[in-house]
Every structure is written in structure tokens, then in C-alpha cells.
N, C-alpha and C positions, 0 to 999 in steps of 0.2 A: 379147611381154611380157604377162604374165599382169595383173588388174585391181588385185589385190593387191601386184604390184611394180611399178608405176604410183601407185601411192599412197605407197608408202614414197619414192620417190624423190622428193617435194615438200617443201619448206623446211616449217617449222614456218608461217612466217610465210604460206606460202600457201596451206595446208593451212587454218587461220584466214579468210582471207579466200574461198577457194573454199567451203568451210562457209556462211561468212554470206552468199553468194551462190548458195547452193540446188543446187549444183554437186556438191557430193560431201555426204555424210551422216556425222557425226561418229561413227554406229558401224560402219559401211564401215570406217572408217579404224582402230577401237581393234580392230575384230577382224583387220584384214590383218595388226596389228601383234601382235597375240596369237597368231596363227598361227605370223608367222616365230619369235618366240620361242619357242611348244613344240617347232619344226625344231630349233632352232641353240643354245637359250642347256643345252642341257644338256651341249654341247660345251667352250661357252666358260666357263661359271659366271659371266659378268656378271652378272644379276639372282639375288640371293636371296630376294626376296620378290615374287611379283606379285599386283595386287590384280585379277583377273580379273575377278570378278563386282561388286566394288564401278566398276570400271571400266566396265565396259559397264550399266551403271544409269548413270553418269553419263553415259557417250553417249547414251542413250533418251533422256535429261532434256535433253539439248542440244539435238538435234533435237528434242524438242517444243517448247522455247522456241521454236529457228529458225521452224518451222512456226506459231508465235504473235507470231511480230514482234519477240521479246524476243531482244535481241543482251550476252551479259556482258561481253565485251569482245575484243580482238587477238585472243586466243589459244582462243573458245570452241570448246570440243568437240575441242580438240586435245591429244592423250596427253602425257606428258612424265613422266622419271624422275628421281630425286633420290637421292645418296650415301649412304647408311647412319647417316654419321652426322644427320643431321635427323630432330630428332623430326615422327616422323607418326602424326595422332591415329590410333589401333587400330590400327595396325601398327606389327607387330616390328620395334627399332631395336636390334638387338643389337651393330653396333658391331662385329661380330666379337671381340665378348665373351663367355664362356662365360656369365659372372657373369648377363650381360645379354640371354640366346639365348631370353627368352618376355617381353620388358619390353616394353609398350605403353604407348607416352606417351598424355597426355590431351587435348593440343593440338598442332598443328602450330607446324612454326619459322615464323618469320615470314616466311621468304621461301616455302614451299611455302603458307601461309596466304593469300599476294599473288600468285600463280602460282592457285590457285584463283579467286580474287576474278578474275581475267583471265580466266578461263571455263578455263583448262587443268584436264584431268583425270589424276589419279595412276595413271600403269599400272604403275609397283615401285619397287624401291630396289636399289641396283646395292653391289656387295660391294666389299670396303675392309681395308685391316690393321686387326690389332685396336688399338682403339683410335681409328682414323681417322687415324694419322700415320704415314709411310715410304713405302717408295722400292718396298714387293715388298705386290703385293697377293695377300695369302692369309693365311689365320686359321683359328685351331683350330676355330670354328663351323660354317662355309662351306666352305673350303679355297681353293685357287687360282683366278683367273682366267686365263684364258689370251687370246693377243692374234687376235684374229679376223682378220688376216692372214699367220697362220703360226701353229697351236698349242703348237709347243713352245718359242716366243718370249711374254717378257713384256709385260704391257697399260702398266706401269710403277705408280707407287704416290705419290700413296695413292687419288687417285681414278682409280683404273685402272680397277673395274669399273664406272664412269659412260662412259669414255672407250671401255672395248671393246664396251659395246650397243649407244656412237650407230655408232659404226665398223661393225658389222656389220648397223647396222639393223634394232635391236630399241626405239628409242626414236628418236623427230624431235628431241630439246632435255631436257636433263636440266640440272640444279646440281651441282657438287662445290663442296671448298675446296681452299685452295692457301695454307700459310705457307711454303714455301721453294722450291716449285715442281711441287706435287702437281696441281692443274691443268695443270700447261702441258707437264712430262713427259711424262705419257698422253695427253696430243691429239698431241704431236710421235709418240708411238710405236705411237700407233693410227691418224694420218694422220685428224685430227676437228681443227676446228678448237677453239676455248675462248678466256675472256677472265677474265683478272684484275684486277681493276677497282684504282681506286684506293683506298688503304688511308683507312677511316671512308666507305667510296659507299655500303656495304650491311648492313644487321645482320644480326651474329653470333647474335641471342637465337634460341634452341632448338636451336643445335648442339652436339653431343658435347664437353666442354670438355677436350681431352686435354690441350693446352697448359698448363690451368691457371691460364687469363684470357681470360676472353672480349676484353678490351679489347685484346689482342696485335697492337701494330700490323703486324704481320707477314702475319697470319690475315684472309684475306680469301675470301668467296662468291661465285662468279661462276657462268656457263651456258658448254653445252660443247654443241655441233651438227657436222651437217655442212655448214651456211652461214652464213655472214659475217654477211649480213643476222639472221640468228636471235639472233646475239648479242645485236645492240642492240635488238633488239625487245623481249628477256628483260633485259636491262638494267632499261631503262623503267619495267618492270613490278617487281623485286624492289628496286630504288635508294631512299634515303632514310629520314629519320626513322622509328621506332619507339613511341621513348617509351622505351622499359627499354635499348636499346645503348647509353650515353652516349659512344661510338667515334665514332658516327656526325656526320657534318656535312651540314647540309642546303644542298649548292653543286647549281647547275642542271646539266641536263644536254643536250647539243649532241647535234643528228643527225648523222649520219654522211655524210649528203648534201649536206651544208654546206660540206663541207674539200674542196677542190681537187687536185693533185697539183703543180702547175706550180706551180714556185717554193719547194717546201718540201723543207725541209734536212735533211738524211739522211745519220747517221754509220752506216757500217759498218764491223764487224770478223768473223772467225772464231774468232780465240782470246781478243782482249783480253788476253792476258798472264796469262789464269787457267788454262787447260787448252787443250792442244791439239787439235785436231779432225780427222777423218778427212777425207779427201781429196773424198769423197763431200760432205758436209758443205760445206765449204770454196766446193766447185763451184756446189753448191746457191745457196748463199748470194752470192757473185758471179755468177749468172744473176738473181737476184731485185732486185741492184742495177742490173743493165742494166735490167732490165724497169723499175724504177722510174724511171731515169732518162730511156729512153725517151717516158715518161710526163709527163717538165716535172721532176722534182726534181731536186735537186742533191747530187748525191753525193759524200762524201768519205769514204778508209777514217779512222776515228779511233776512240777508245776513251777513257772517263774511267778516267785512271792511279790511280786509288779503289778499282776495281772488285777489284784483286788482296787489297784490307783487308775482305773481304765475309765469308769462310769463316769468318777467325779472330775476326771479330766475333761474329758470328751462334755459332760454338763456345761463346763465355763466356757467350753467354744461355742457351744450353743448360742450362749449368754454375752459372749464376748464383746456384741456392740451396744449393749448398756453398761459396760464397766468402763472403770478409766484404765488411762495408757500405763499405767504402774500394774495393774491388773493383768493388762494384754502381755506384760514382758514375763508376768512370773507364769501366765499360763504358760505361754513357749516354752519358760525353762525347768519346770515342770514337765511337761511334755518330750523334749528331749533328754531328760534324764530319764524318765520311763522307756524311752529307747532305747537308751545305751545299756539299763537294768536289765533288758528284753535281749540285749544283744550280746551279754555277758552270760545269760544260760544258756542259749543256743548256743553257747562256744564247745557245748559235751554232748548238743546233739543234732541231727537231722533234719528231725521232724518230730512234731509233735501231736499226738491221737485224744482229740476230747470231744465235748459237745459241741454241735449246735446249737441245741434249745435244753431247756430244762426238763422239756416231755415233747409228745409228738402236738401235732395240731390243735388251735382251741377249736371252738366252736366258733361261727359265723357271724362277727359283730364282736368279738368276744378280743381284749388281748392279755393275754401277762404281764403283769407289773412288772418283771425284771426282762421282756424282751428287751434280747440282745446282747445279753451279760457277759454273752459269753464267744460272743461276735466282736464286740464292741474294743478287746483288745489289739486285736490281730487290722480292726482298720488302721487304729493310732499307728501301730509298728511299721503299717504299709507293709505287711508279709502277702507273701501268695500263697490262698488258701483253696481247696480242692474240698467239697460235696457228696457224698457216694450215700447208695442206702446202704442199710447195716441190718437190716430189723423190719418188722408189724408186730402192731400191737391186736390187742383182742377183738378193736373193732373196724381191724384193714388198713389202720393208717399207717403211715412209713415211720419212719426210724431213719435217720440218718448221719454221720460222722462228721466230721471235720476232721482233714489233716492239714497242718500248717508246716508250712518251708522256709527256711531262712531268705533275704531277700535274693531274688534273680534265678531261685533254683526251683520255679515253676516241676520241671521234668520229675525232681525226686518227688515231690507231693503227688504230681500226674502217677509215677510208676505204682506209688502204694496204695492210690484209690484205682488202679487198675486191677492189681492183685484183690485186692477186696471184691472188687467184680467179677473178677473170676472163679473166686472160690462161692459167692453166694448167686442166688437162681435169677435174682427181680429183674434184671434187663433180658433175660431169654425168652 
């Protein structure tokens, strides 16, 4: 193994810590990673923008701090990439916008703003439908991303080309967003994991507003790696108050090494009565509950009977500004009655273990009529949902989990997609 793929293969989080310990050189690391990129991302089209040079100036600047004692924080000197839609100050956020293919914001989002303040430096920005919403990523600007385990399979969408860099390992930790399951699609279909945090944990301010409200309780920021640990580290760092998201609520945040296994209660299903799921899938997903159980938890298959009112809600928000105001009240109370439905089974458990997707990846251009099915709940509820692989299938593609946490308790979904990682090979 060459010194270069030796470096990639370390979490974010330890990439940071071997940094502040004189151990490896934070521009060792931004050039291994610059390297693989000009190999491979002209394959896949994940990054459309890399900021080369602005990057490796910040690596000097790290390691001269390190070499002066001056430490910025977890994440100094360590690269990391961000979705397209975040504004980043002098670099193109085009969004996969024609309109928007030379717009340089003036300031960064607030989470790439706190992701700096952390010592991380910007090595690009990963490609996105236009717009930064759907299920297929590829745009008149940029064109297609392809899935770095198999190219003529999709990365999924919308942050597909966030999820095919880490996957292929052109980035340690990168941000997307996710309002119906745009984070947690592309880690299931590029085998990365990701974390959808709980809906108000992290400002919206400077992302792309395709939705047309940044307050959308649906619309949440999260980090997408190839370790578990990376999540909640990136957590840490991007969660809380603003000042300009008023979404946001300032509730604490739990580590992950906190939550135990034994004794926590664990609904599992495959289909939930919304889509059915490939066998692959299915298998997947009952091996993950033995693993758990194995572990001290308490497993039972069960499903909130809510979860089937998810699609047809979430349709009339869509639809919401061709309907009248009579319309607009009953979606709301509709919608908060699926919450309280949603918050009345959680009352017997922890967390709950199902799908992602109904199978692994399609193919390229290709999507499933019912993506999202099974995503689509857990944004309404505004739960914080955790990503892991679980599985491959016959022709290399990933498999991967979803665990869901009741709201605010990020750490327990964190500790049980950690355990899953440990017991299986894919991130070693």
C-alpha cells in the first residue's frame, strides 16, 4: 500500500488527531487527496469544482500553525467537501444552474463557515440536480454523476455527488442536505455512511432555497463519510444556533459513547406496509437485527401503521401553492397528526431498523417509482436518521440500513450504526 492510500484510508476524525500529533502533515494529506481526484473524479463527475490551490495554502497554514503550537480545532488541516448547493465564499455555486454556472457568493453557509472555524479545509463541492432537489443527479451545467461502484449505476440524488466522492475516496467528510431522503439515498447507494440530523439541530442559512423556505421542516444539513465516528464529530461542529435560521433550537447534544446496546429497544421491519423490498434487502436487514441483538438489544419486527400516510402527505406539500387556504389547514392537521401517530409508537422504543431503498442502486438515468418510500417518513416526523452499509449485492453494489431515533437523540442512532460497523468489514 502506497503512502497516499494509507492516508485516505483514515477517518476524518483521525486524520485530525494524527495532524495535531506531528504524525502526518495536513498537506501530505490534501495532496494524496488531490491526486486521487485527478485519477478518478473525471470518471465519476463527483466534484465540480476543486479548489486546488486555495487548498493546499490552507494546508501550509495548518502545518505552520501545528509547528507553532497553535491547534484550530478536531478537524485542523483536514480536507472536506460540500454539496453544491452551499454557498462558498469565491467559489462557483452553480447549483446546476445554467442561470447560476459563474455566481460566486460572498460568504460561506454557516455550516461550511463552522467546518472552517474547526480547522477543516475546502478541497470542492460535489455536483447535485439542478436545483439541489431529486432523486437523479445530473444537470445541464455539469452533467451526470456516476456511482464509483459500478459506472453505469446511479450515485442517487440529490446529494449523490457528495455521496460518490466520499465512496470512492476523493473526500474524508463532506455536508449534503436531505428533505425527503437525499442524504440517506446516496450513502445507501454508494455504501458511505451519512446522518440526518434532527429537524431545527442545524442552519439552513446559505443554502440554495429550492424548496422555497428555508424554515421547511423537512429540509435538514447533515455530514456523509466513510465512518460512523466522522458523523458525530461533524455534528458537533455544524449543530446549533445561528442568529438568522429561526428553525433552529438550541437542545444539547449527547455523544455517542454514552448509549449502550443492551437493553435498548429495536423495532424492525422491511417493508412497513409502504413498498416492498428485494430479498437482498430484506436479508440484509434481518442479519443487522441479529447483530443487534446479539449485542443486548431487544428486538421486535414492528412498524408505526402512520408510516403508509407519509407519500400522500408529503404530495400536497408539494402541491400546496395550487390549493386553497382550506386545503393548506387540513394538510398541517394532517401532518401533525401523523406526528403525534409517529410519537405514540416510539413511546416502546429507541430506534427503529428498516430500509433505505427498496433495492440497491438503479442504473444511470434510471429511478424508481416509489423512491423515497421509505425515507419520506422519517423527514415529515423530523427524526434523526443514521446511514451504515449492511450488505453487496451480486454485482458490488452496497446495501445499506437506516436507523431512526426519536427526536434529539442523534447519539443512540449514532451508537447503533457504529456497532453495525464494527461487526461488518466495508469501511476497513
Amino acid at each position: 500500500m502506497s503512502l497516499s492510500d494509507s492516508l485516505l484510508r483514515h477517518s476524518a476524525t483521525e486524520l485530525g488527531a494524527l495532524i495535531q500529533q506531528r504524525k502526518l502533515s495536513s498537506t501530505a494529506i490534501v495532496c494524496a487527496y488531490l491526486a486521487r481526484i485527478e485519477a478518478l473524479n473525471p470518471s465519476i463527475n463527483a466534484l465540480v469544482q476543486v479548489c486546488a490551490e486555495a487548498a493546499l495554502a490552507g494546508a501550509w497554514a495548518a502545518d505552520r500553525a501545528v509547528a507553532n503550537g497553535e491547534y484550530w480545532g478536531a478537524l485542523h488541516g483536514v480536507p472536506f467537501t460540500v454539496k453544491d448547493v452551499f454557498d462558498t465564499r469565491g467559489v462557483v455555486s452553480a447549483v446546476g444552474l445554467p442561470e447560476r454556472a459563474h455566481y460566486r457568493p460572498e460568504q460561506d453557509a454557516t455550516v461550511v463557515t463552522r467546518m472552517k472555524a474547526a480547522g477543516a479545509i475546502l478541497l470542492g463541492k460535489s455536483n447535485c440536480p439542478p436545483g439541489g432537489g431529486g432523486g437523479v443527479t445530473d444537470n445541464p451545467v455539469y452533467g451526470a454523476t456516476r456511482n464509483p461502484h459500478a459506472l453505469a449505476y446511479s450515485p442517487g440524488g440529490s446529494s449523490g455527488g457528495e455521496a460518490a466522492a466520499i465512496a470512492a475516496g476523493l473526500s474524508p467528510l463532506g455536508l449534503g442536505s436531505d428533505s425527503g431522503g437525499s442524504l440517506r439515498v446516496p450513502a445507501h447507494f454508494c455504501g458511505v455512511c451519512t446522518l440526518k440530523p434532527t429537524s431545527g439541530r442545524v442552519p439552513n442559512t446559505g443554502v440554495f432555497d429550492h424548496l422555497g423556505g428555508l424554515s421547511d421542516y423537512r429540509s435538514q444539513i447533515g455530514p456523509m463519510a466513510r465512518h460512523v465516528e466522522d458523523l458525530a464529530l461533524a455534528l458537533q461542529v455544524i449543530a446549533g444556533e445561528d442568529g438568522v435560521d429561526a428553525g433552529v433550537i438550541p437542545m444539547p447534544l449527547r455523544g455517542m459513547q454514552t448509549q449502550t446496546l443492551k437493553g435498548l429497544r429495536v423495532a424492525w421491519y422491511s417493508d412497513g406496509g409502504i413498498e416492498p423490498v428485494d430479498a437482498l434487502t430484506h436479508t440484509t436487514l434481518q442479519a443487522v437485527a441479529d447483530l443487534l441483538d446479539a449485542e443486548g438489544a431487544l428486538i421486535r419486527s414492528a412498524f408505526p401503521s402512520a408510516l403508509s400516510n407519509a407519500r400522500e402527505i408529503t404530495e400536497r406539500y408539494w402541491a400546496m401553492s395550487q390549493g386553497s387556504g382550506a386545503q393548506s389547514i387540513q394538510l398541517f392537521s394532517d401532518w401533525d397528526q401523523f406526528r403525534t401517530a409517529m410519537l405514540g409508537f416510539m413511546a416502546d422504543y429507541d430506534i427503529i431498523l428498516c430500509p433505505v431503498d427498496a433495492a440497491p442502486a438503479t442504473q444511470l438515468g434510471e429511478t424508481r417509482p416509489g423512491l423515497f418510500s421509505h425515507t419520506l417518513p422519517y423527514s415529515l416526523a423530523g427524526w434523526p436518521c443514521v446511514v451504515v452499509r449492511a450488505g453487496t449485492d451480486s454485482a458490488g453494489l452496497p446495501v445499506g440500513v437506516q436507523i431512526v431515533a426519536r427526536p434529539w437523540h442523534e447519539h443512540v442512532a449514532l451508537a447503533a450504526a457504529a456497532a453495525i460497523e464494527r461487526a461488518l468489514p466495508f469501511t476497513r
